[in-house]
C-alpha positions as CSV (number, residue, x, y, z in Angstrom):
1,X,-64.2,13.2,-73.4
2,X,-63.1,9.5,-73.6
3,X,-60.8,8.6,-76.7
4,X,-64.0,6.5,-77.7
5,X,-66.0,9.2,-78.5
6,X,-63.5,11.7,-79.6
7,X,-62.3,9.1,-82.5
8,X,-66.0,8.8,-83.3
9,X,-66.9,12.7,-84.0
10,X,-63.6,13.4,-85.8
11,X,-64.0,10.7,-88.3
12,X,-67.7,11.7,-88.6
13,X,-66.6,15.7,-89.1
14,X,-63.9,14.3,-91.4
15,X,-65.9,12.1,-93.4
16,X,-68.7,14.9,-93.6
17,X,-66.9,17.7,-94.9
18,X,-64.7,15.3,-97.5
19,X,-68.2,13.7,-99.1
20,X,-69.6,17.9,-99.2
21,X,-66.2,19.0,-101.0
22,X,-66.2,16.1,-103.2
23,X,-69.9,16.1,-103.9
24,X,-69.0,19.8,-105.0
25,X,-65.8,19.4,-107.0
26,X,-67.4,15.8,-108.5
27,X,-64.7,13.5,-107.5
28,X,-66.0,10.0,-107.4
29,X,-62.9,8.7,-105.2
30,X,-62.5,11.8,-102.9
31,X,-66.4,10.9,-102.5
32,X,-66.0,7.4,-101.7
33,X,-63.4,8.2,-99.2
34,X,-66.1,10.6,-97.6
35,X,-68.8,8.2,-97.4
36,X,-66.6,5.6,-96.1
37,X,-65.3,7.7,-93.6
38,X,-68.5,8.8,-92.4
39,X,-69.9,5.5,-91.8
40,X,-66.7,4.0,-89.8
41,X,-67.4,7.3,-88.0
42,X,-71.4,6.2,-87.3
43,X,-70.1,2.6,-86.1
44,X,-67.4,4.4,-84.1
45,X,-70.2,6.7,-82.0
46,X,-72.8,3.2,-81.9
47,X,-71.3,0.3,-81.6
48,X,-70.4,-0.5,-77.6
49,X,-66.4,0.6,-76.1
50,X,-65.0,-3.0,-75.9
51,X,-64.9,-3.3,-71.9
52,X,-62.3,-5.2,-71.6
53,X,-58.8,-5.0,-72.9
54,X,-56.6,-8.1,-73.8
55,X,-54.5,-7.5,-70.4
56,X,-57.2,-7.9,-68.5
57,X,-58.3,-11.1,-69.9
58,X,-54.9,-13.0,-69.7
59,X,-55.3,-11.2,-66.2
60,X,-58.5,-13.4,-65.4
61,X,-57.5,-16.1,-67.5
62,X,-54.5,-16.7,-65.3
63,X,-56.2,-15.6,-62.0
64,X,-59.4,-17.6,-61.8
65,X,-58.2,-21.0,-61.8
66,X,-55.6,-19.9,-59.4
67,X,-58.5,-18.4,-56.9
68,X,-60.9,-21.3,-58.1
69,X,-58.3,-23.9,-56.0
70,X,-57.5,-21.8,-53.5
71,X,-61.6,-21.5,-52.8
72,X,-61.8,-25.6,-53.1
73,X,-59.4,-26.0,-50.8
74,X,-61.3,-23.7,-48.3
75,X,-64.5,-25.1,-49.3
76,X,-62.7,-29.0,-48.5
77,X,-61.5,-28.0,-45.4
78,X,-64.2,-26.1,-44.1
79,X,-61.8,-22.9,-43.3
80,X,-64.4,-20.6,-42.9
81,X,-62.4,-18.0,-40.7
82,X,-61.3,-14.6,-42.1
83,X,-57.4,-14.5,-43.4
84,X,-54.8,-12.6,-41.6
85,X,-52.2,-10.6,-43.4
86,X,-49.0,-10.8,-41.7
87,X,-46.9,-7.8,-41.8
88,X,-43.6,-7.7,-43.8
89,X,-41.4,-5.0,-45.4
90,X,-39.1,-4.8,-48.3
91,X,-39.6,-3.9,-52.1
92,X,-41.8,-5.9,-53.6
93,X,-42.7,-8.0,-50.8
94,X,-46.0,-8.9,-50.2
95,X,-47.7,-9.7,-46.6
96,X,-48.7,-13.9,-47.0
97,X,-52.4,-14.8,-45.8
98,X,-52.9,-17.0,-43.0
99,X,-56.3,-18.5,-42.7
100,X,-56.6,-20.7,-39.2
101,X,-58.4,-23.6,-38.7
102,X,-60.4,-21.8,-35.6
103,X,-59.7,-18.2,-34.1
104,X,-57.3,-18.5,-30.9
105,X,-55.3,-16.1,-29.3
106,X,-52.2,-17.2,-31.1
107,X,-54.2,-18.2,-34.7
108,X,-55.3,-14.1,-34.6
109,X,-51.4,-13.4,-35.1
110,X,-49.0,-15.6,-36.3
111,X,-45.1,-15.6,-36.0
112,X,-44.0,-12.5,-38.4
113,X,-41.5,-15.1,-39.6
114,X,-44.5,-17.2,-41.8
115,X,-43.9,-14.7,-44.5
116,X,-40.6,-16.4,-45.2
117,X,-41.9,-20.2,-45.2
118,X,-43.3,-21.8,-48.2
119,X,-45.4,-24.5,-46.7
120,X,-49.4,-24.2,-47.1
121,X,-50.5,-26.3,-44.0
122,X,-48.8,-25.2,-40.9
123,X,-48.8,-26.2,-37.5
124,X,-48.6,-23.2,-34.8
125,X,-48.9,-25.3,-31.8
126,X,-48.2,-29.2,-31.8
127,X,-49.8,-29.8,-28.7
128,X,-52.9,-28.4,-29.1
129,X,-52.6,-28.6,-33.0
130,X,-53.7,-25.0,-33.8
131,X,-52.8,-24.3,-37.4
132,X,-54.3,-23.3,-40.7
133,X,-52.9,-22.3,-44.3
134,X,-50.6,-20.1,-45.4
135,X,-51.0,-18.3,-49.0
136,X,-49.7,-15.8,-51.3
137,X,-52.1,-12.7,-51.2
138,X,-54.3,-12.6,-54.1
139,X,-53.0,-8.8,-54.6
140,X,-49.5,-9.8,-54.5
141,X,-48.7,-9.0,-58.2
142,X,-50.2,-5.6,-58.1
143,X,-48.7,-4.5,-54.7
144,X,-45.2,-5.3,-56.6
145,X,-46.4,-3.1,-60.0
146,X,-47.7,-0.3,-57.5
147,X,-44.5,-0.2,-55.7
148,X,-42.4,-0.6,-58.7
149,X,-44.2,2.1,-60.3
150,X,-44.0,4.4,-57.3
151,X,-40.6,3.5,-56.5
152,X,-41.5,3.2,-53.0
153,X,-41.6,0.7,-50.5
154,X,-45.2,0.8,-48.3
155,X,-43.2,-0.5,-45.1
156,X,-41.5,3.0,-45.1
157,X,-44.9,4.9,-45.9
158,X,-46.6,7.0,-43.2
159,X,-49.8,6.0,-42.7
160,X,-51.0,9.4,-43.1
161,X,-49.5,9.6,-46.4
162,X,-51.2,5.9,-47.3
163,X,-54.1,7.1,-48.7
164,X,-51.8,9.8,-51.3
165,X,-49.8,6.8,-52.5
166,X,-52.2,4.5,-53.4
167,X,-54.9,6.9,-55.4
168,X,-51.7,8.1,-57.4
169,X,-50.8,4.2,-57.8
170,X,-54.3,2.7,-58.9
171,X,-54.8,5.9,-60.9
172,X,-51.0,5.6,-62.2
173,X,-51.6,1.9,-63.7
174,X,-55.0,2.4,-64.7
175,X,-56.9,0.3,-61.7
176,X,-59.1,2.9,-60.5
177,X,-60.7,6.6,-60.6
178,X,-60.1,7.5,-57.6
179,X,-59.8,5.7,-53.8
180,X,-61.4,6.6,-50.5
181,X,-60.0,5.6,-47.8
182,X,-60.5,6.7,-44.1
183,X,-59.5,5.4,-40.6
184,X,-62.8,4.7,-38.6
185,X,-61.7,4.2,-35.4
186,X,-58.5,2.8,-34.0
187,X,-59.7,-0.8,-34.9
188,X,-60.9,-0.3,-38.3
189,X,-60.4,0.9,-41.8
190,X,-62.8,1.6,-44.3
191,X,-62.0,2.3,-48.3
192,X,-64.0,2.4,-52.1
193,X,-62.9,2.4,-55.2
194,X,-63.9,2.7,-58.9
195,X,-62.3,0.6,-60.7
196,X,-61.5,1.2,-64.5
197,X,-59.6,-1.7,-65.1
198,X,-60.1,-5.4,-63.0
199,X,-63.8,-5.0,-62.9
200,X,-64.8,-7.5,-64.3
201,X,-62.7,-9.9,-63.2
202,X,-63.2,-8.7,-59.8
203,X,-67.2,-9.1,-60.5
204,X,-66.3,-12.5,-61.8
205,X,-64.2,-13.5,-58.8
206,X,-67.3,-12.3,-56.5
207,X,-69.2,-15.2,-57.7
208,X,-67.0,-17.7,-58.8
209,X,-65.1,-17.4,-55.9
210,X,-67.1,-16.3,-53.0
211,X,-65.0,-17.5,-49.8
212,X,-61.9,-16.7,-51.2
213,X,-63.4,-13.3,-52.0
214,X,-65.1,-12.6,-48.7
215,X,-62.5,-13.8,-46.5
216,X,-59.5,-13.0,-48.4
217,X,-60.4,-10.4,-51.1
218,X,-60.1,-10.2,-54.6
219,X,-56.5,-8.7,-56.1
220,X,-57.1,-5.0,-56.0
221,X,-58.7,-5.1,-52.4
222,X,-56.1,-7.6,-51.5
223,X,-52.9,-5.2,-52.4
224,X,-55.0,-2.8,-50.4
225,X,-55.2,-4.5,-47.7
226,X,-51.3,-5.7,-48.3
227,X,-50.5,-2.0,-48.4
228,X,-52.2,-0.8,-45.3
229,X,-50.6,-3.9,-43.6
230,X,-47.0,-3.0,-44.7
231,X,-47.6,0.8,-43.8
232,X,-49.0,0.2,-40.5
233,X,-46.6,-2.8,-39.6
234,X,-49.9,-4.5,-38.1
235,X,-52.2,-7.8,-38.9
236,X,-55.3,-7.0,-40.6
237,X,-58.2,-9.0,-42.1
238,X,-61.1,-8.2,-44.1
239,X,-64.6,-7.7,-42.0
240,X,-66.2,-7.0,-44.8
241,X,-65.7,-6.9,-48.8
242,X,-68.4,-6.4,-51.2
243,X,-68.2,-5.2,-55.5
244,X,-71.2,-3.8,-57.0
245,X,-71.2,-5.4,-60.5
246,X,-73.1,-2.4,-62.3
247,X,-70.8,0.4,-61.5
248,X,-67.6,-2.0,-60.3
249,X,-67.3,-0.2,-57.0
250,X,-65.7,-2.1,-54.0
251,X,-66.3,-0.9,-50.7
252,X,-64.3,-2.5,-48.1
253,X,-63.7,-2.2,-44.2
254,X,-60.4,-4.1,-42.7
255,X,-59.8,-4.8,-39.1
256,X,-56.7,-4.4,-37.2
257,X,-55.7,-8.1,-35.5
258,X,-54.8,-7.5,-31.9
């Protein structure tokens, strides 16, 4: 029972039993206690849960105009490939994104190194002028809370043990019910969630930001992704990403970059 509901029916038991004595015993401000009680207890049970708390909006207040660049910037340069996730390791350290101008055999993996530069436009090849962007994953600030919390570093995380870690992580800080997540074959990765808290601004995100979304992922299936990369040590990119906006569900399945 959610805390919703359970503050509900004890003010509505309370306020029940206080306006019966008091209607008994006859007195007037025991009574009005009762009555008051009861009805906070009524507009407790009927009026809707608020949905979202005031985390979450600062959370989308300072994460959509962030995203709503990043998907301008795309959208300007017509980048309309999927992003990479470079591998890294270290506390706290996040894989950067790497979305190429075309996909080439060196454009599918960039140098390792990118993770430490802090240029957006970069140039793999001068002669042939292969290049693309480089950005901070849009999960970045929740792969740090999830390995802060967990006091574990994802690079030094079996992959078999992957799956353990993050359910106990997105449950931990209050992101999501529960996590499936399952290897389909040595290429791909498939996972879903339920989230509890981020699902609206994930929803929002879908549709605000649709290329950043679909090619990059939203902040909870970006640290995902971060995750499986740093566990795994290997590139991986989104082939698909999709939220349902009535139950907040994102289903997911990343690629392996070789």
């Amino acid at each position: 029972m959610d805390r919703h509901l359970s503050l509900g029916i004890f003010l509505l038991v309370f306020g029940g039993i206080t306006t019966t004595v008091s209607l008994f015993i006859g007195v007037t401000p025991t009574l009005a206690l009762g009555l008051a009680t009861l009805l906070i207890g009524i507009m407790t049970l009927y009026l809707p849960e608020p949905t979202e708390s005031l985390a979450e909006r600062l959370a989308s207040d300072s994460s959509v105009p962030a995203l709503l660049n990043i998907e301008n910037l795309l959208d300007d340069l017509s980048l309309n490939e999927k992003g990479v996730y470079i591998p890294a390791a270290g506390l706290e350290v996040c894989p950067k994104v790497f979305v190429p101008l075309s996909q080439t055999r060196l454009s599918r993996r960039p140098p390792r190194d990118l993770n430490n530069s802090r240029r957006v436009f970069i140039t793999l090849d001068e002669k042939t002028r292969e290049g693309g962007i480089l950005l901070e994953a849009p999960g970045r600030n929740l792969l740090s809370e999830l390995e802060l919390y967990l006091r574990l570093d994802f690079a030094k995380v079996d992959v078999n043990d992957l799956h353990e870690k993050l359910e106990s992580g997105l449950k931990l800080l209050e992101v999501s019910k529960s996590i499936a997540l399952e290897r389909q074959t040595d290429q791909t990765l498939t996972f879903q969630t339920e989230l509890t808290a981020f699902g609206n601004l994930e929803v929002k995100l879908s549709n605000l930001t649709p290329h950043v979304f679909d090619q990059i992922g939203g902040p909870v299936s970006s640290a995902i992704a971060a995750a499986v990369s740093k566990s795994t040590g290997e590139y991986v990119a989104f082939r698909q990403v999709s939220i349902n906006p009535t139950d907040k569900k994102i289903t997911a399945t990343i690629e392996f970059v070789r």
